[in-house]
Backbone bond lengths (Angstrom), bond angles and torsions (degrees), N, CA, C in turn:
res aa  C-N    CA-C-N  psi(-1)  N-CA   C-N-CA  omega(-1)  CA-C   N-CA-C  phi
1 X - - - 1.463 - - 1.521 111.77 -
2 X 1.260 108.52 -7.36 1.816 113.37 -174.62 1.824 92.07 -56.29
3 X 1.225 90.24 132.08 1.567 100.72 164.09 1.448 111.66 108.52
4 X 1.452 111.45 -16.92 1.283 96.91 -172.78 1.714 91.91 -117.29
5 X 0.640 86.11 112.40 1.879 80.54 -167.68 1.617 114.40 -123.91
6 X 2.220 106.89 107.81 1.234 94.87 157.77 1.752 158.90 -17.35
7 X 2.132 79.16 -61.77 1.524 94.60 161.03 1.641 123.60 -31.13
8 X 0.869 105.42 -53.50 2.005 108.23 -166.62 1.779 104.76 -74.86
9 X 1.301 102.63 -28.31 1.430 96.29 -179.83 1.345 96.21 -75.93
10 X 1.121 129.87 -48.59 1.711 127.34 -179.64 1.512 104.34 -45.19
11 X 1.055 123.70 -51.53 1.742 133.48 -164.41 1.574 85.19 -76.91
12 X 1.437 150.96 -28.09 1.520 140.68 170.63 1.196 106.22 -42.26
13 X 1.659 106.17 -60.45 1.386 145.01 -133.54 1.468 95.73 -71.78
14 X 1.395 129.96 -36.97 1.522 123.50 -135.50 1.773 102.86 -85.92
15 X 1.152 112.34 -50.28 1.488 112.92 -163.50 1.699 91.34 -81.73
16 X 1.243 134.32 -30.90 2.073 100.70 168.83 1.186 102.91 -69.76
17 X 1.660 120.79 -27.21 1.608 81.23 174.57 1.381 142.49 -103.49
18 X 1.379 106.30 16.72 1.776 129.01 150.26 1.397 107.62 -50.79
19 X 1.441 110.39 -28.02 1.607 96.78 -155.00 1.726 100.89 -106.71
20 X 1.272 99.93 32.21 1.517 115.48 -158.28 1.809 118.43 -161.64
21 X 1.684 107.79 27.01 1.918 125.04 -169.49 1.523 101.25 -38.80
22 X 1.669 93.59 -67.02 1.677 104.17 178.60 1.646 105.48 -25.18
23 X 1.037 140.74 -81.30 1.738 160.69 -174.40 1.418 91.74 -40.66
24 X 1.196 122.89 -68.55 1.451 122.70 -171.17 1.681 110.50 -73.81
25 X 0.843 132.62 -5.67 1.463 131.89 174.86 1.429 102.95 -98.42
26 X 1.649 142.73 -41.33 0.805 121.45 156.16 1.761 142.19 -49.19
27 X 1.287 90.30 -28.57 1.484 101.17 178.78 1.677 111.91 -75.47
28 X 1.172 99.27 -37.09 1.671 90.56 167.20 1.175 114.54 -86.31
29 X 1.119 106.53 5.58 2.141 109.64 167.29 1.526 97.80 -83.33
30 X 0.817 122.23 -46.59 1.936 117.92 -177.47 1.406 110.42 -75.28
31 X 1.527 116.63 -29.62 1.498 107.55 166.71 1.034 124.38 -72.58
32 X 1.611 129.74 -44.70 1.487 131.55 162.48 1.285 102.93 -55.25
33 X 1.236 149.29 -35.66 1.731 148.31 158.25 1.763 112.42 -25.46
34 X 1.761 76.54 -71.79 1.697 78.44 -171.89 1.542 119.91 -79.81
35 X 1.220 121.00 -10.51 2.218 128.96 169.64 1.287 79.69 -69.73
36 X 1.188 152.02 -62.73 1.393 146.20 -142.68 1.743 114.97 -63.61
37 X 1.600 92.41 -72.25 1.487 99.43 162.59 1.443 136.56 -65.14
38 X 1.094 115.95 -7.90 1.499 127.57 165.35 1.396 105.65 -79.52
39 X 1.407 109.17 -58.50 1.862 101.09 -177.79 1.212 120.04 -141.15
40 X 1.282 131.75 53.46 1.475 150.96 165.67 1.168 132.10 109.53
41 X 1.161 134.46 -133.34 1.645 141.07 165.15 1.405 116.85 -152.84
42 X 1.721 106.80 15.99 1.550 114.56 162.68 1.589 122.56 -100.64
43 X 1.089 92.23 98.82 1.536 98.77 174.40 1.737 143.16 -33.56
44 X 2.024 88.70 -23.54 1.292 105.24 -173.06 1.774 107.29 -87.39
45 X 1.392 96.63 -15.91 1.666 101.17 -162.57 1.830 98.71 -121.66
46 X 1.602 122.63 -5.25 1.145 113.96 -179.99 1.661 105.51 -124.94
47 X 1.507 90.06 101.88 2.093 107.54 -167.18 1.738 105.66 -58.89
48 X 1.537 125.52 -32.70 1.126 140.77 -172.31 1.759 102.05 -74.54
49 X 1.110 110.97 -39.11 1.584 119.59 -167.81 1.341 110.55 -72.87
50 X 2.126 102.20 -41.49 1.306 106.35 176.73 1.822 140.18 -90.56
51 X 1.403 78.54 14.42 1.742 103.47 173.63 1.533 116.28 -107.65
52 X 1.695 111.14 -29.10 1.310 124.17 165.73 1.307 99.63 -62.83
53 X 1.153 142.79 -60.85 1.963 143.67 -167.70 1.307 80.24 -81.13
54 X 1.099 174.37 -128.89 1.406 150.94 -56.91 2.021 90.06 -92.91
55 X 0.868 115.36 -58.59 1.955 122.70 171.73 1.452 110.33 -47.83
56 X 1.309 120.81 -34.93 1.400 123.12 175.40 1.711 102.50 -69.47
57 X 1.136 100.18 -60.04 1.274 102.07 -166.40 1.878 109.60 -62.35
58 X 1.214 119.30 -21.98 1.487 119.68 -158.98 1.578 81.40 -82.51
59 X 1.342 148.63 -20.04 1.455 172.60 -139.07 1.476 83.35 -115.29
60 X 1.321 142.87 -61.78 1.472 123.18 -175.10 1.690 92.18 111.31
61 X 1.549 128.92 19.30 1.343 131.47 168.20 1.407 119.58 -42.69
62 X 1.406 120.54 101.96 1.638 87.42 -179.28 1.527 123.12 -61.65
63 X 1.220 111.51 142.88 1.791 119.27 157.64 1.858 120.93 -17.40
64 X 1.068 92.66 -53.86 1.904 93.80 171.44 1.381 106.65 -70.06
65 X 1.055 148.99 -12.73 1.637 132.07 -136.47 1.954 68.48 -125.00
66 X 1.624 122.39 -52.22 1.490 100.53 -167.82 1.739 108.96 -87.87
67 X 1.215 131.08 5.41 1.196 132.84 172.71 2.003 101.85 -78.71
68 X 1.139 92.43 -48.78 1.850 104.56 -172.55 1.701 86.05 -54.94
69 X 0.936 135.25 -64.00 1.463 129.78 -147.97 1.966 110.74 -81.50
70 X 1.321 104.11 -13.32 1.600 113.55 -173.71 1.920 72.31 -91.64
71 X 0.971 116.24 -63.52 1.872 105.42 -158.04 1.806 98.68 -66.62
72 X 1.222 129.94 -8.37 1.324 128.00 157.35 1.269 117.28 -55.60
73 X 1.465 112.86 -63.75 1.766 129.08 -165.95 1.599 92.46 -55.87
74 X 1.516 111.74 -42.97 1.662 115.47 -164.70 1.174 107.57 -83.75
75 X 1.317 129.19 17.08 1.751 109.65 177.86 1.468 111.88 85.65
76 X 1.065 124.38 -36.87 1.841 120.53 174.04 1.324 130.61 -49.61
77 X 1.700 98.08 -16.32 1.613 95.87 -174.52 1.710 92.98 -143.58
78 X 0.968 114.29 147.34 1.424 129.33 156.92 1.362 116.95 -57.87
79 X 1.768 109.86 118.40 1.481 94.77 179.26 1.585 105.34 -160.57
80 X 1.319 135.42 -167.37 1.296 120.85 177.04 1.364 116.98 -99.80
81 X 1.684 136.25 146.06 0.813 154.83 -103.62 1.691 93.56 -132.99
82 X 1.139 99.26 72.42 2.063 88.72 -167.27 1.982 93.79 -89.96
83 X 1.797 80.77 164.20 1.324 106.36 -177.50 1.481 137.08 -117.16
84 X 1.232 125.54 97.61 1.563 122.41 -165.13 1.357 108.71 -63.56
85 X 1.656 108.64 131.83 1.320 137.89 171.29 1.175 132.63 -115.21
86 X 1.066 140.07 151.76 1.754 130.42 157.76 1.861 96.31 -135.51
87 X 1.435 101.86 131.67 1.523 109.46 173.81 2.111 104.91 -118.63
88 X 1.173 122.29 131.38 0.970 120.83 -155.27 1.773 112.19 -109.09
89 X 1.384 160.60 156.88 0.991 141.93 170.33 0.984 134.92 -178.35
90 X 1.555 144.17 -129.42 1.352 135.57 159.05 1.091 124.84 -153.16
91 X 1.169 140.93 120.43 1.672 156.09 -156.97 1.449 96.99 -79.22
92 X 1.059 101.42 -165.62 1.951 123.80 -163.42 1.975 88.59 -78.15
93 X 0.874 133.27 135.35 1.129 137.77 144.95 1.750 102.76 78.75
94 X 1.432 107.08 54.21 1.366 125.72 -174.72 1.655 128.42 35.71
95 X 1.383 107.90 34.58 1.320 121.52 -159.85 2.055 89.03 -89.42
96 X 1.084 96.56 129.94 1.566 121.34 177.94 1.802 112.88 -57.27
97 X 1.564 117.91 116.41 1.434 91.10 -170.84 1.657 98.89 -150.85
98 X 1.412 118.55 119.12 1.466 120.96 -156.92 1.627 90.08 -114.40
99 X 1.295 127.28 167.03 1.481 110.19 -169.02 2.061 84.37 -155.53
100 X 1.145 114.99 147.14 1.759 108.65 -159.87 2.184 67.23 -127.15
101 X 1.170 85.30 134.55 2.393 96.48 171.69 1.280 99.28 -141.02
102 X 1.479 116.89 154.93 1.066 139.40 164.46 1.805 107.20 -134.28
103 X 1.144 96.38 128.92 1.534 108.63 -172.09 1.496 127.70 -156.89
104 X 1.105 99.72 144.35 1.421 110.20 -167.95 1.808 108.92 -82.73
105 X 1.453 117.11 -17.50 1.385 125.51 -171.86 1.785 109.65 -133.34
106 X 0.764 119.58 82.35 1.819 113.74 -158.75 1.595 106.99 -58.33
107 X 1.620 109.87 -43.90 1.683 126.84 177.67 1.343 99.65 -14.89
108 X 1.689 99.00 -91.84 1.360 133.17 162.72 1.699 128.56 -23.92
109 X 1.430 117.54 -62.11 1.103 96.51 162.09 1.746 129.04 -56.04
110 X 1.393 112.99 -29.82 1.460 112.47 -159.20 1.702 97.72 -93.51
111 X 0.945 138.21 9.81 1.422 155.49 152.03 1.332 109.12 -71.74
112 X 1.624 107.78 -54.81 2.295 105.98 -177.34 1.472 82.54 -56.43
113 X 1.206 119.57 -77.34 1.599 139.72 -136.00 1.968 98.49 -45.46
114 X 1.576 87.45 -47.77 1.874 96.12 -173.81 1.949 97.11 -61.59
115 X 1.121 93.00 -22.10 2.047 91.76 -155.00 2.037 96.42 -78.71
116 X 1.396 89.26 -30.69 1.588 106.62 -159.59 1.206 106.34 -72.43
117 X 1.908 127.59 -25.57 1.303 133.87 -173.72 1.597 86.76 -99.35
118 X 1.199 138.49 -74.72 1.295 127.70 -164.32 1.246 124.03 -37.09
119 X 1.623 116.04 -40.37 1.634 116.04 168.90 1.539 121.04 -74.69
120 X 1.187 107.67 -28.40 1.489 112.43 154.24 1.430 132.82 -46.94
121 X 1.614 122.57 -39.03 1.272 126.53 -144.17 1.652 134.96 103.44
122 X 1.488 92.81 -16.19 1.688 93.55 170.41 1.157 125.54 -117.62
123 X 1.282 128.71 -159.10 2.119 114.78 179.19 1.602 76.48 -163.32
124 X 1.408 102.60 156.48 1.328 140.15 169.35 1.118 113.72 -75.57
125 X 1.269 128.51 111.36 1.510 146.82 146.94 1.847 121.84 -46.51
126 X 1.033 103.13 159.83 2.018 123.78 153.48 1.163 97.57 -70.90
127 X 1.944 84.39 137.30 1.642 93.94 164.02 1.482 121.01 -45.96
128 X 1.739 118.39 160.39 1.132 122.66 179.45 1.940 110.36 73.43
129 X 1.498 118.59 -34.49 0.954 103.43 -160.13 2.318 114.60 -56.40
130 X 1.579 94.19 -10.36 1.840 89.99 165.08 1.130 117.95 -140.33
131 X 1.625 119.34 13.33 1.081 105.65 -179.42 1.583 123.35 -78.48
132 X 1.268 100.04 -5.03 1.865 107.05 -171.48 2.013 88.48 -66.22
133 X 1.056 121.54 -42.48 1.265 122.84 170.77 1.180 136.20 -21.60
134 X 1.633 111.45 -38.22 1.598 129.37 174.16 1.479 115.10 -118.74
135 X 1.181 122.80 147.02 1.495 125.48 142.97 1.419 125.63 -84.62
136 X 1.475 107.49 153.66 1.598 110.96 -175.20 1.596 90.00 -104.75
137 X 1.585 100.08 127.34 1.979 108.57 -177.13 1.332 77.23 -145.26
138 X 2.031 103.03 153.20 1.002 125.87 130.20 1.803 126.73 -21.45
139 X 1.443 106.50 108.56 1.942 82.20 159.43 1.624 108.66 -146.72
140 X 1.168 102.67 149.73 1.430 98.63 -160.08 2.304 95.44 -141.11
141 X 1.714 91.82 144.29 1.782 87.49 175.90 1.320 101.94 -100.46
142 X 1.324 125.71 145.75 1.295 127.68 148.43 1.736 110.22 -107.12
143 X 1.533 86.07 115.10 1.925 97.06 172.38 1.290 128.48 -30.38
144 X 1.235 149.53 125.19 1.729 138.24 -167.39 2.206 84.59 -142.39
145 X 0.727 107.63 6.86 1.513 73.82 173.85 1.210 144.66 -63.77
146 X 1.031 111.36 -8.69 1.736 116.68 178.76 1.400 105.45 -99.13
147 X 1.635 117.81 -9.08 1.339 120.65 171.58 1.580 120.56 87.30
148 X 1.611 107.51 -5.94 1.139 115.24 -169.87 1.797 109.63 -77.90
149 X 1.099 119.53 -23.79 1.667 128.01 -176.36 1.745 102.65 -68.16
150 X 1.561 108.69 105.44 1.228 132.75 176.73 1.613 97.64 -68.58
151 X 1.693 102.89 126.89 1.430 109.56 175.23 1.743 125.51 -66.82
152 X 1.390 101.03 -50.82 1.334 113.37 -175.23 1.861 100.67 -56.92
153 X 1.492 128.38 -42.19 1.180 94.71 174.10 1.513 138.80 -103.46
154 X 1.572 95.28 6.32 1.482 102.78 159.73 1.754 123.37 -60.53
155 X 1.288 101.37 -24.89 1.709 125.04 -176.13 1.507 79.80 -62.30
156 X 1.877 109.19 -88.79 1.032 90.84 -149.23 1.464 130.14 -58.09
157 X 1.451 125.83 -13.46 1.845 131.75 -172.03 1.761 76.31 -68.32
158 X 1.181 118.28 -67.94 2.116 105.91 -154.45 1.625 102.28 -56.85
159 X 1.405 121.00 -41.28 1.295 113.39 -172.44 1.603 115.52 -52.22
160 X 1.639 111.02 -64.89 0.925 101.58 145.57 1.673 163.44 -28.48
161 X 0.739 106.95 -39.39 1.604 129.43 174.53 1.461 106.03 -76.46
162 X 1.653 129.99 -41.85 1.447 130.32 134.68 1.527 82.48 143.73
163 X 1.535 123.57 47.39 1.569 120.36 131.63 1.486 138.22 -36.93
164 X 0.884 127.05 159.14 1.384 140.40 168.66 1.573 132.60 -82.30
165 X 1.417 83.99 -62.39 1.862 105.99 -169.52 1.544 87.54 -155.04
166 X 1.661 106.21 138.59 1.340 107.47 122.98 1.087 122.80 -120.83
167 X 1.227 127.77 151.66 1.359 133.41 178.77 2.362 115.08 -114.92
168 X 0.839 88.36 124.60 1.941 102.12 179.65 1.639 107.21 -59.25
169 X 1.317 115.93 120.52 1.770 105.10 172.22 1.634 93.68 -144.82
170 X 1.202 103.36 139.28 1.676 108.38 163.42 1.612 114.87 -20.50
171 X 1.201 77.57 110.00 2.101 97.54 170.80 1.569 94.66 58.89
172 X 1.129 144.91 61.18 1.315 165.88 145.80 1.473 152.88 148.96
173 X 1.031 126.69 -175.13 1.640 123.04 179.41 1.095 113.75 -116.54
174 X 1.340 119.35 135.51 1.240 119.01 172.48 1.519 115.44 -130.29
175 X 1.553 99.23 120.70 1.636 116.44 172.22 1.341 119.44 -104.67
176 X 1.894 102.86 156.60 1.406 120.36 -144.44 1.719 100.60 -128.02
177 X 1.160 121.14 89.27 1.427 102.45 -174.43 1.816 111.15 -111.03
178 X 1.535 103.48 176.51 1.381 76.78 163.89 1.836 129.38 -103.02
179 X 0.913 112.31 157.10 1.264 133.30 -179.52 1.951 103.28 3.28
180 X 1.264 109.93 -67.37 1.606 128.20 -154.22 1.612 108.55 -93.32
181 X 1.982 106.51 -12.21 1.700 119.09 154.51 1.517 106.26 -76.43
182 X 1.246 107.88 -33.80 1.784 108.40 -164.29 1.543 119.62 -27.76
183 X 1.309 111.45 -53.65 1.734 103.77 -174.47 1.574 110.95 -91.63
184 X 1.058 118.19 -12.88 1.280 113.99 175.31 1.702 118.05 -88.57
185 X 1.226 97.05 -24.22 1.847 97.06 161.40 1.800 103.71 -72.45
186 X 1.511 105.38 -50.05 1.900 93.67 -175.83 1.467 112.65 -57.86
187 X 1.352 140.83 -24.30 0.980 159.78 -100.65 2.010 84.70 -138.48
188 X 1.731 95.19 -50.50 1.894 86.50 168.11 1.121 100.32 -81.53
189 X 1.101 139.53 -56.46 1.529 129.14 -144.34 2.037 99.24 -56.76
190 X 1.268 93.70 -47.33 1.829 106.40 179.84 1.773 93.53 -40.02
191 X 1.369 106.05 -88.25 1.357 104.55 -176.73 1.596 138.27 -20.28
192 X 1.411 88.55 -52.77 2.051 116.35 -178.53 1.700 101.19 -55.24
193 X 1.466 124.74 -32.97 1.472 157.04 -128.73 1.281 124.29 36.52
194 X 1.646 119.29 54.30 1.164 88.42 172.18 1.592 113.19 -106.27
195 X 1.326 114.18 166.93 1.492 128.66 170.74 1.610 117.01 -33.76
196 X 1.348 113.61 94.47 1.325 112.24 166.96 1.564 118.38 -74.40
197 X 1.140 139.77 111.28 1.647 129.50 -160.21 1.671 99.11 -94.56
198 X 1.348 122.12 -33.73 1.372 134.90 171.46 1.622 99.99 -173.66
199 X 1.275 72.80 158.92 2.101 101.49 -178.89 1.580 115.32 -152.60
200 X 1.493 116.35 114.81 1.161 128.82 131.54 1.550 155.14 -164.37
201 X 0.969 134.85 -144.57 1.466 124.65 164.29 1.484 109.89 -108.90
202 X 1.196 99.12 117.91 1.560 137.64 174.02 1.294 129.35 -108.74
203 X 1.310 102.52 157.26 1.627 102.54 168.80 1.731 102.75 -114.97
204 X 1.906 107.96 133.85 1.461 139.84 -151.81 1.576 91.79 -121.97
205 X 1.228 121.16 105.49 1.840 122.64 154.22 1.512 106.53 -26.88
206 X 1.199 115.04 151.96 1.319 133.47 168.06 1.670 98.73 -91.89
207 X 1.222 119.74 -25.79 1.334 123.03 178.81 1.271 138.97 -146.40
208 X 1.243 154.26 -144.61 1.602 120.95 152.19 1.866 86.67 -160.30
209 X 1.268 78.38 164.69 1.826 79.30 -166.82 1.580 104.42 -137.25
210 X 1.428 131.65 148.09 1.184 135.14 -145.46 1.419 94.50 -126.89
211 X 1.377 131.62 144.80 1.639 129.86 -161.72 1.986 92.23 -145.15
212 X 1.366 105.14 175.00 1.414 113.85 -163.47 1.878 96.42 -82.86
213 X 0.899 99.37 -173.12 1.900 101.93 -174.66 1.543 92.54 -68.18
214 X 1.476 124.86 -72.54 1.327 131.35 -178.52 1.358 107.09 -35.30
215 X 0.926 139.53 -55.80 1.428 135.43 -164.71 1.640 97.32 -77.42
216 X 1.195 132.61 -51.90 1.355 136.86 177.95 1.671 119.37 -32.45
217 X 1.754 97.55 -46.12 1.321 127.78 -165.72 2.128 100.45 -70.38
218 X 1.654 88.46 -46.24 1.482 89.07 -171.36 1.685 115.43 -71.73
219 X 1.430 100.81 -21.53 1.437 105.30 173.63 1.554 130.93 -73.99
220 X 1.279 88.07 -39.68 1.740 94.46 166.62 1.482 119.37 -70.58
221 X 1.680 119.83 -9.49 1.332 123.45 174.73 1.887 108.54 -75.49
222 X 1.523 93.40 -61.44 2.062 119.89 157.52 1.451 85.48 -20.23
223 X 1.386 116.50 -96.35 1.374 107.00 -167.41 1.446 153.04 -58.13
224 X 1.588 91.92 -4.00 1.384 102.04 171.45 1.786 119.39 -89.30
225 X 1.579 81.01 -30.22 1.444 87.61 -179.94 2.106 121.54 -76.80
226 X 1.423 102.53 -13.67 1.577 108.46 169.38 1.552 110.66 -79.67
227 X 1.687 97.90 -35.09 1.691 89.03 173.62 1.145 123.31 -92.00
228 X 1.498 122.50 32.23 1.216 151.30 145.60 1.431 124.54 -66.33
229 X 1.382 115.93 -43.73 1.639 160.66 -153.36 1.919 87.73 -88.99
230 X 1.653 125.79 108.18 1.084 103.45 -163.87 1.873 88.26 -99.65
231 X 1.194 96.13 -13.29 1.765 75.53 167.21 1.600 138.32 -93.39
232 X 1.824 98.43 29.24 1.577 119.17 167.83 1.064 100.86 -92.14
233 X 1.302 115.13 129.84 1.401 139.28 174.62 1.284 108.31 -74.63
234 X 1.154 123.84 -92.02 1.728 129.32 161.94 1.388 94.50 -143.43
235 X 2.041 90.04 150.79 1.407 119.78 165.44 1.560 125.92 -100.73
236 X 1.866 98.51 128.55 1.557 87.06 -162.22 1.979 82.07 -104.35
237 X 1.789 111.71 153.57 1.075 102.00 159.13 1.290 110.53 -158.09
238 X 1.681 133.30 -166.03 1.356 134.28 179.87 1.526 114.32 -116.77
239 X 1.195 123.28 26.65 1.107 114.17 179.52 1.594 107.33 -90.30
240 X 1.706 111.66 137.07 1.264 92.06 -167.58 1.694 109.92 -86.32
241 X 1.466 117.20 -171.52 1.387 114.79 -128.07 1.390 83.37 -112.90
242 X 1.267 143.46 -11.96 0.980 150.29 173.87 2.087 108.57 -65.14
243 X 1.158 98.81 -42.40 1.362 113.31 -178.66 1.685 108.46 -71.25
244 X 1.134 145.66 -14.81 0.949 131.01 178.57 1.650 130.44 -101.70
């Protein structure tokens, strides 16, 4: 996986979406929504809930805005009733593109999403038609910027702990586990102390695929414009990372 590296798209990612809290505070309002309603409103016993508030908060969420939305999921508060989706498809120049929503109006969202690939260059597929494309793994960053995080024994705490891969990227590491290791590797690294920068379970290309400038150009528009879309959860895709 060396080379194709989440990390850097995250490090793209950060300053549009500083310039954009509103957008990003909602989205961790539907994630603390949905950890909540899936498995409670105890933080100590719901691992999904307590990685959703720990990302909110590294975001500068205030405390009321993620309390209101955990007593939403739980029945305490009146609120709207959103719905998990995944719509699956293909970008400008056959680039693989699965999209995870939560929404309160499905019509509506699946109208942007259809409108958002067609002006782009791509159209929406049937389920399955890309997901055989990716696996869903554990992945998690450990911070390296100061350079001080020794490789050989970060290997061994993730290996141990029942990692996969790590792989070395500018100013951090990034490990790949599978799915049902996932919290119990974050769970060492927490302990050991090192810097968790983000953690979760995702879906990872099996491959990544390289498209002409034009097509490159239209995809990075596609994608700006879904993470526009505040009821996109995250976009998983294969375009490789070099191209954008």
């Amino acid at each position: 996986m060396a080379g194709h590296s989440k990390w850097k798209n995250i490090q793209k990612r950060k300053n549009a979406q500083d310039a954009k809290k509103g957008k990003v505070f909602m989205r961790h309002a539907k994630d603390i929504y949905t950890a909540a309603k899936q498995g409670g409103g105890d933080l100590a016993t719901n691992a999904a809930l307590r990685t959703a508030v720990e990302k909110a908060k590294a975001d500068n969420m205030p405390n009321d805005n993620i309390e209101r939305n955990i007593k939403k999921a739980t029945g305490d508060l009146d609120g709207a009733n959103y719905e998990e989706l995944t719509y699956e498809g293909y970008g400008p120049g056959g680039i693989a593109v699965i999209l995870n929503v939560l929404t309160d109006n499905k019509n509506r969202t699946a109208s942007e999403v259809r409108h958002a690939f067609k002006k782009n260059g791509g159209n929406l597929g049937e389920n399955g038609s890309v997901s055989f494309m990716f696996d869903r793994k554990g992945y998690i960053i450990v911070n390296n910027e100061d350079g001080e995080v020794d490789e050989d024994e970060l290997t061994l705490v993730v290996l141990e702990a029942g990692a996969d891969d790590i792989v070395p990227q500018d100013g951090a590491y990034e490990i790949f586990t599978t799915p049902e290791n996932f919290q119990a590797v974050v769970n060492q690294l927490t302990e050991a102390g090192y810097n968790v920068e983000d953690s979760e379970v995702t879906l990872i290309p099996q491959n990544y695929n390289s498209v002409s400038d034009e097509d490159a150009e239209k995809m990075q528009t596609l994608i700006e414009t879904l993470e526009d879309n505040e009821d996109i959860q995250d976009i998983h895709h294969n375009l490789e990372e070099s191209d954008l």
